[in-house]
C-alpha positions as CSV (number, residue, x, y, z in Angstrom):
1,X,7.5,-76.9,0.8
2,X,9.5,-73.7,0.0
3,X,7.8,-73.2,-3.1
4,X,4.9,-73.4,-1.8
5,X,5.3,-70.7,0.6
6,X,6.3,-68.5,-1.9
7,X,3.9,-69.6,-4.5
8,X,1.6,-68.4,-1.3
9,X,3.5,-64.9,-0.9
10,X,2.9,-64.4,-4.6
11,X,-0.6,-64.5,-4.7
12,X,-0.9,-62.7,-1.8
13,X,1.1,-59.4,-3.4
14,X,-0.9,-59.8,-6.0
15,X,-4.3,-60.0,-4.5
16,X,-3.2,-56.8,-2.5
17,X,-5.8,-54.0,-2.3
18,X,-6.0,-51.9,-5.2
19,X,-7.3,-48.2,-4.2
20,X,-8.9,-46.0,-6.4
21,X,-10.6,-42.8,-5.7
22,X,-14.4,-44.3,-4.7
23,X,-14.1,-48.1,-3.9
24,X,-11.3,-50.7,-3.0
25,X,-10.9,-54.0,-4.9
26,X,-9.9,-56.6,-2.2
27,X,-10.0,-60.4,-3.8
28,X,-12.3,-59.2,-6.5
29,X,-14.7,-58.0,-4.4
30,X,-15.5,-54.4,-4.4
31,X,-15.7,-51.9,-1.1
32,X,-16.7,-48.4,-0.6
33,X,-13.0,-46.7,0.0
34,X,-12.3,-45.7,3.7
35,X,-13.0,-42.7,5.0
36,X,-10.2,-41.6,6.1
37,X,-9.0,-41.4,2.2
38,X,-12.0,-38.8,2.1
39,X,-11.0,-37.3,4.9
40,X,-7.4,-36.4,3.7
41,X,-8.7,-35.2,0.6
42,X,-11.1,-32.6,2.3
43,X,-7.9,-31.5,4.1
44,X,-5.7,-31.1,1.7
45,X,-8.8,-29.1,-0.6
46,X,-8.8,-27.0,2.6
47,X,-5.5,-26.6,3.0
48,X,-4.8,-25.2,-1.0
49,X,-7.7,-23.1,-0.5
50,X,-6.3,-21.5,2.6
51,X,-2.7,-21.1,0.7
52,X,-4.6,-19.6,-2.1
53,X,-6.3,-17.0,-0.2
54,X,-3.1,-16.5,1.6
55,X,-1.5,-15.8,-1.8
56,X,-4.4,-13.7,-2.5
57,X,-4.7,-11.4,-0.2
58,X,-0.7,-11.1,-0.4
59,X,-0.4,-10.2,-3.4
60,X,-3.7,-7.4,-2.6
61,X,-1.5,-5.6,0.0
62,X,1.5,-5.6,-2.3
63,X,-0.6,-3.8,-5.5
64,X,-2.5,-1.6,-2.0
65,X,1.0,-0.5,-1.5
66,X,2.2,0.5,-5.0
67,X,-1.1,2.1,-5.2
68,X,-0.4,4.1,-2.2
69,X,3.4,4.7,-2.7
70,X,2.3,5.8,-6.7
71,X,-0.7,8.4,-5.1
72,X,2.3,9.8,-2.4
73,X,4.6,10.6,-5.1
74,X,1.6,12.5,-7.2
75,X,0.9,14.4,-4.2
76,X,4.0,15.2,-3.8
77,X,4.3,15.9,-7.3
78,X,1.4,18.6,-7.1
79,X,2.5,20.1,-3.8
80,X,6.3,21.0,-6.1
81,X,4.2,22.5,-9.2
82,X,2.3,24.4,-6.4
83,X,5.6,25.6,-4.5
84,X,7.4,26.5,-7.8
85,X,4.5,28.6,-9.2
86,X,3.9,30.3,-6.1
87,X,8.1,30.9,-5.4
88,X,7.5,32.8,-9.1
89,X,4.8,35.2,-7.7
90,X,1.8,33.5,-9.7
91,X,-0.4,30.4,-9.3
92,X,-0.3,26.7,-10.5
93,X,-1.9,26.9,-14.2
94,X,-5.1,25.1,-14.4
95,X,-4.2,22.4,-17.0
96,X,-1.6,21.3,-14.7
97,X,-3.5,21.3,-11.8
98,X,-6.0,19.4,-13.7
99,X,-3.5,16.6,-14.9
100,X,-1.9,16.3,-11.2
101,X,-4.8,16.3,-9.7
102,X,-7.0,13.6,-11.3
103,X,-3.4,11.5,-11.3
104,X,-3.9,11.9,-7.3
105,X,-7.6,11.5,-7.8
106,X,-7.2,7.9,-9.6
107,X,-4.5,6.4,-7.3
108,X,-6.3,7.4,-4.0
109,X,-9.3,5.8,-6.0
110,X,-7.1,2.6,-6.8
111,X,-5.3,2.3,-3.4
112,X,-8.6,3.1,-1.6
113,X,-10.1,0.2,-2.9
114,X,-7.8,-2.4,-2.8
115,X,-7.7,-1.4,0.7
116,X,-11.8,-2.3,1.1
117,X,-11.0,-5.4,-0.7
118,X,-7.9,-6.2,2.1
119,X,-11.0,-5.7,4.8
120,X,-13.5,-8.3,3.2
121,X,-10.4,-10.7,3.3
122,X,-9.9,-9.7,7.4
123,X,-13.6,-9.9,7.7
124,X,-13.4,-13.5,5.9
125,X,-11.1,-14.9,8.0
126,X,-13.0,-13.4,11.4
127,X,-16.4,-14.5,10.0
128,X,-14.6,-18.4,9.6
129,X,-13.3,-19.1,12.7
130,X,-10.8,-22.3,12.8
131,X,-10.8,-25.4,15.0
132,X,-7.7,-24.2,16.3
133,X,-9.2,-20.6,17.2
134,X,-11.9,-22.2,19.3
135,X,-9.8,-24.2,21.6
136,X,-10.3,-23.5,25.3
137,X,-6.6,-22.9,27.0
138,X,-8.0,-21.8,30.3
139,X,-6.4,-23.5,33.4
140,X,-8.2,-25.4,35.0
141,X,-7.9,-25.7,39.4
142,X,-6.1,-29.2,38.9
143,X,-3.8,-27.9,36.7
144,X,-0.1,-26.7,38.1
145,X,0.6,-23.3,37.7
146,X,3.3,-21.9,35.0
147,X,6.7,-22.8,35.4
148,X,7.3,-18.9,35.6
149,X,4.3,-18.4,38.3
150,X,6.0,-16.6,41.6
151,X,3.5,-19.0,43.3
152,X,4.3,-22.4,44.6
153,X,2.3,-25.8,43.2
154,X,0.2,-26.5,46.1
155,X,1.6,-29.4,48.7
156,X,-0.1,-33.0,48.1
């Protein structure tokens, strides 16, 4: 008898479901795959895409800041040439102004919009609200109050 039990556990591993991405093979017999196999799969698509745009828009404010940081140091820059020509008595020449200036000029350009492209992501992620955003928290009149509430639960 023994053997026959396992002969029975056997082929009952081996008739196990197989899954694959559309249908399940149970004893040779074919089945559309569960749902909830879809399911996960549409979270975890959702999930990477969140993460990527996470990543995304990181990496946006980090190039808006070295945008802004390089336009600070050209203003800067032209408000020293300024200073020095005008501690000598005389006036900023205009090929330096020039050069400064459109250096300022193309990093406010830069900084300015990488800093329109930050707002469509913030305006993204307002326009899509979550499951989790749209959850009512409001108490309810059968609910006891906060543990922190100077007012005592009402006597039953």
């Amino acid at each position: 008898m023994a053997y026959g039990v396992m002969t029975e556990a056997a082929d009952r591993k081996r008739r196990r479901s197989r899954i694959s991405s559309s249908t399940i093979t149970v004893d040779a017999r074919k089945v559309p795959a569960m749902p909830l196999w879809d399911k996960v799969k549409q979270e975890l698509d959702r999930a990477g895409q969140a993460a990527q745009g996470a990543l995304d828009e990181g990496k946006t404010r980090l190039d808006a800041l070295r945008a802004r940081q390089l336009a600070n140091k050209a203003a800067q820059a032209l408000g020293y040439a300024v200073y020095r020509a005008r501690q000598k008595g005389g006036d900023i020449d205009a090929d330096t102004y020039a050069r400064l200036s459109s250096t300022l000029a193309g990093h406010e350009a830069e900084a300015a919009g990488l800093e329109q492209r930050l707002d469509s992501f913030t305006e993204g992620r307002r326009a899509k609200p979550s499951d989790s955003d749209t959850t009512d928290f409001t108490a309810t009149a059968d609910a006891p109050p906060a543990p922190d509430s100077p007012e005592p639960p009402p006597a039953a």
